[in-house]
N, CA, C and O of each residue as an XYZ file, in Angstrom:
292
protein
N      54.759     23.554     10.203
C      54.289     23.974      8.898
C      53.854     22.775      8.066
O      52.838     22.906      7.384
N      54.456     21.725      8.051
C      54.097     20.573      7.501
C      52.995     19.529      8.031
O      52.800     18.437      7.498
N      52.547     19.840      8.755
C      51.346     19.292      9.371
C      50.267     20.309      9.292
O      49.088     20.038      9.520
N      50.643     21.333      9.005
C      49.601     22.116      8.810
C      48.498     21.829      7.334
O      47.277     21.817      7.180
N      50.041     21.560      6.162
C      49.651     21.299      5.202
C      49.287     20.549      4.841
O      48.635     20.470      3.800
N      49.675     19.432      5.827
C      49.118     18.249      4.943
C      47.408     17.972      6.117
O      46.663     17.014      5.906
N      47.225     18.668      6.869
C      46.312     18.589      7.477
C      45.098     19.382      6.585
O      43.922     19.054      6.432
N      45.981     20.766      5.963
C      44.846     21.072      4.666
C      44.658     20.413      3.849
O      43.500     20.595      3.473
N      45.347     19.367      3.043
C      45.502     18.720      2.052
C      44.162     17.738      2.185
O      43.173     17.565      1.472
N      44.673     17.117      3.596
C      43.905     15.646      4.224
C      42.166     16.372      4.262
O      41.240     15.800      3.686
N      41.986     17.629      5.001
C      40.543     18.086      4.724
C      39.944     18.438      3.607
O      38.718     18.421      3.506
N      40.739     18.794      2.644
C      40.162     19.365      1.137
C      40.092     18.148      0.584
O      39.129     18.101     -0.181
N      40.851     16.869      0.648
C      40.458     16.027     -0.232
C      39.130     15.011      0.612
O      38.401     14.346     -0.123
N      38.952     14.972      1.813
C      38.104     14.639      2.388
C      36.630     15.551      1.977
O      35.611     14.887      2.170
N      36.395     16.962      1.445
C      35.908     17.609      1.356
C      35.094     17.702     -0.084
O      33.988     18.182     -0.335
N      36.476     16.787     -1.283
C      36.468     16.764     -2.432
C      35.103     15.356     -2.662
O      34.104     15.187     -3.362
N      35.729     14.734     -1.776
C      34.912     13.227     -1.513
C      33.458     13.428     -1.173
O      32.631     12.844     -1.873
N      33.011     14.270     -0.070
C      31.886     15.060      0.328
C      31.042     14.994     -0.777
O      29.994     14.395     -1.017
N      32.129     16.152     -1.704
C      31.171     16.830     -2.915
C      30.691     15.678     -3.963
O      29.538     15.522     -4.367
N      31.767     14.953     -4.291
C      31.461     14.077     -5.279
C      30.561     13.029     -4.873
O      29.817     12.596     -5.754
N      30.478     12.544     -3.747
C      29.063     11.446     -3.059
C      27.859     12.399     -3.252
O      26.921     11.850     -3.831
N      27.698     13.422     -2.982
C      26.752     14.309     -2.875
C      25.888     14.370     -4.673
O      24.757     14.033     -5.021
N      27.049     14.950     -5.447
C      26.652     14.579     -6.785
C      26.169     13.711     -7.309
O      25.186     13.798     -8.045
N      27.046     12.241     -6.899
C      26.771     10.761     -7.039
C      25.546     10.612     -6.895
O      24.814     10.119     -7.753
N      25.155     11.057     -5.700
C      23.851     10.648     -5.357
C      22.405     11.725     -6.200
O      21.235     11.621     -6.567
N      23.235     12.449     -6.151
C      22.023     13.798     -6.903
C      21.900     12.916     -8.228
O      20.813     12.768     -8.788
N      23.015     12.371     -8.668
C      22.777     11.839    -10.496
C      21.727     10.787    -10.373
O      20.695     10.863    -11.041
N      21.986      9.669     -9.426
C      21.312      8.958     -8.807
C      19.476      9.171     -8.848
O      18.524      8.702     -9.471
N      19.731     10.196     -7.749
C      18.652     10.471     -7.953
C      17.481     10.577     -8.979
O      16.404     10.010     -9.161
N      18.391     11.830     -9.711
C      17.891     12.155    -11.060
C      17.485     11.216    -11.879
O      16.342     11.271    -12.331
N      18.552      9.944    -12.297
C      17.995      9.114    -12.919
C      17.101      8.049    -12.541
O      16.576      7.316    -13.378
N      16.877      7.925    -11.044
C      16.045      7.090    -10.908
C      13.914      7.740    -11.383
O      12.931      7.289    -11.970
N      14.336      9.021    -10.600
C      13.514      9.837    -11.024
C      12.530      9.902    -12.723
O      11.361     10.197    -12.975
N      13.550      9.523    -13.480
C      13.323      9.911    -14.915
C      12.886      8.220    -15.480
O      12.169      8.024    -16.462
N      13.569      6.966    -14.514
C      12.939      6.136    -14.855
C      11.976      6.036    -14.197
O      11.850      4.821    -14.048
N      11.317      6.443    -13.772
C       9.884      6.489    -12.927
C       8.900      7.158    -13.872
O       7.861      6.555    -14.143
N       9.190      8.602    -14.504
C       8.366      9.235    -14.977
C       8.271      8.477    -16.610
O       7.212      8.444    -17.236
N       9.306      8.017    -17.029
C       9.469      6.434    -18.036
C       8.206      5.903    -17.963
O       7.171      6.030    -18.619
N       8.730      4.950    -16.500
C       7.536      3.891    -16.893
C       5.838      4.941    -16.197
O       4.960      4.132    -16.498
N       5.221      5.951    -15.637
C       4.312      6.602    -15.769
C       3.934      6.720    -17.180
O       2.871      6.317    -17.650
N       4.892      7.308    -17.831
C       4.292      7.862    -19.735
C       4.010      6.953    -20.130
O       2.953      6.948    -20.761
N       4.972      5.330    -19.960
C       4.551      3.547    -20.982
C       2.621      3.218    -20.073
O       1.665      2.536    -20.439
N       2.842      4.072    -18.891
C       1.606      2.988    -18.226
C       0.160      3.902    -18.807
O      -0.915      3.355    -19.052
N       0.395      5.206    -18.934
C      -0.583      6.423    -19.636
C      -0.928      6.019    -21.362
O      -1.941      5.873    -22.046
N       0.449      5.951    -21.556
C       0.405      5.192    -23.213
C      -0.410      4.241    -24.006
O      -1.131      4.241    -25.004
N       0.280      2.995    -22.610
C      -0.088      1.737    -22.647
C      -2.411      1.155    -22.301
O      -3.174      0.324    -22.795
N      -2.500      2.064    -21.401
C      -3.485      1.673    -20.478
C      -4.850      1.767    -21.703
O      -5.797      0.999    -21.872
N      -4.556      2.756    -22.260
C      -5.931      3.077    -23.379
C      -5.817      2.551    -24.473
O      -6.559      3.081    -25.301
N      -5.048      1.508    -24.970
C      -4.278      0.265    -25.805
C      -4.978     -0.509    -25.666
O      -5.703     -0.941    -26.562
N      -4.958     -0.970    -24.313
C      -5.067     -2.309    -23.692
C      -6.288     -2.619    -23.929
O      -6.712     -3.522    -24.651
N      -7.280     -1.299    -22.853
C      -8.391     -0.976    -22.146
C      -9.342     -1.045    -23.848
O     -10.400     -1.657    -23.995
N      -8.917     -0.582    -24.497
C      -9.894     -1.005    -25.831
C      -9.717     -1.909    -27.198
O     -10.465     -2.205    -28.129
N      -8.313     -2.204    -26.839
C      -8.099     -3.496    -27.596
C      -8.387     -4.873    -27.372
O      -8.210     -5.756    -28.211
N      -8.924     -5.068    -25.994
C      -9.345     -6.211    -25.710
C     -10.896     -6.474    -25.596
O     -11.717     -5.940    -24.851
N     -11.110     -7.802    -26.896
C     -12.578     -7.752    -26.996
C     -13.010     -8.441    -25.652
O     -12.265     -8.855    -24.764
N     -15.031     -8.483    -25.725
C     -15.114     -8.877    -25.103
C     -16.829     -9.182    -25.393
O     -17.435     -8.287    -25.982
N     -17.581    -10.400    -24.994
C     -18.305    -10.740    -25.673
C     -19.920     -9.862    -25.570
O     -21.030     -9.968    -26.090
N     -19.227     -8.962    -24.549
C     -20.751     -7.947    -23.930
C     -19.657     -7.126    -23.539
O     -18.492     -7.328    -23.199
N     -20.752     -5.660    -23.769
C     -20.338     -4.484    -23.172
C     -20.153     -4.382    -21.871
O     -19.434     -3.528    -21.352
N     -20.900     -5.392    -21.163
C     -20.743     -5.375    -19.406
C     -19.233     -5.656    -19.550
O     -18.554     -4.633    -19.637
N     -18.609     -6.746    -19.590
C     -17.500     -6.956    -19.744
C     -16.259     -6.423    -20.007
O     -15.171     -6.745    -19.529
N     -16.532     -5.575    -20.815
C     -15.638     -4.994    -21.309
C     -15.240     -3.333    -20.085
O     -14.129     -2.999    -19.675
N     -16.528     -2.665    -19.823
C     -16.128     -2.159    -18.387
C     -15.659     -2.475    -17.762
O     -14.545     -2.025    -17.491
N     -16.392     -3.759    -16.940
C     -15.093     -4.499    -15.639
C     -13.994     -4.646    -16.006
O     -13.148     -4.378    -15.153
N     -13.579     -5.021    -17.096
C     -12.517     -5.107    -17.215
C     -11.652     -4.181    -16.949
O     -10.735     -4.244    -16.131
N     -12.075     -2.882    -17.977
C     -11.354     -1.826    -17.875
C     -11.124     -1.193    -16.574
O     -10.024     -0.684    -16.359
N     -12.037     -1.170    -15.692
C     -12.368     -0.943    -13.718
C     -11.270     -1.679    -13.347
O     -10.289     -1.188    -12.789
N     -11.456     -3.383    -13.772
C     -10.265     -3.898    -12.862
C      -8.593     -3.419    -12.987
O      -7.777     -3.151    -12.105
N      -8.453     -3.443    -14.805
C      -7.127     -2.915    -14.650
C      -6.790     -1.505    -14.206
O      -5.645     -1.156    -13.919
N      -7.841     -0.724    -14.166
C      -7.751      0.285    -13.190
C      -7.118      0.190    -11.704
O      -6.037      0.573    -11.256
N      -8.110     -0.406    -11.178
C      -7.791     -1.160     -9.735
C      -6.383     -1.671     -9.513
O      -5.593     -1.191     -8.700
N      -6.154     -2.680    -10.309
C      -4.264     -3.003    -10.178
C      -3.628     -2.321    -10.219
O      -2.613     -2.660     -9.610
N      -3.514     -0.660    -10.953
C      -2.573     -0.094    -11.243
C      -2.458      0.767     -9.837
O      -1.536      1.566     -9.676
């Protein structure tokens, strides 16, 4: 009887461990997730800032430019 129990004991808390890595990692997830979609909104934000705040001494210029930082992103 006592090996029985503690053999339930030993699987439920092994089981408990399961669940909580599982979560761990779901939170994990989640937040890595949300800093991703973070820096997406700063780079959407940011890009049409940039892209027309920076002079430039001809209009040619000022396209490429905007093309190239296109290109990097």
């Amino acid at each position: 009887m006592k090996i029985s129990t503690k053999a339930a004991s030993f699987l439920s808390s092994i089981k408990t461990q399961t669940y909580d890595k599982k979560e761990r990692e779901m939170i994990i997830t989640y937040q890595q997730k949300r800093v991703f979609h973070l820096s997406l909104l700063m780079l959407v934000l940011c890009e049409p800032i940039y892209i027309y705040s920076v002079p430039f001494p001809n209009e040619q210029f000022y396209y490429i430019n905007s093309v190239l930082f296109l290109f990097i992103i």
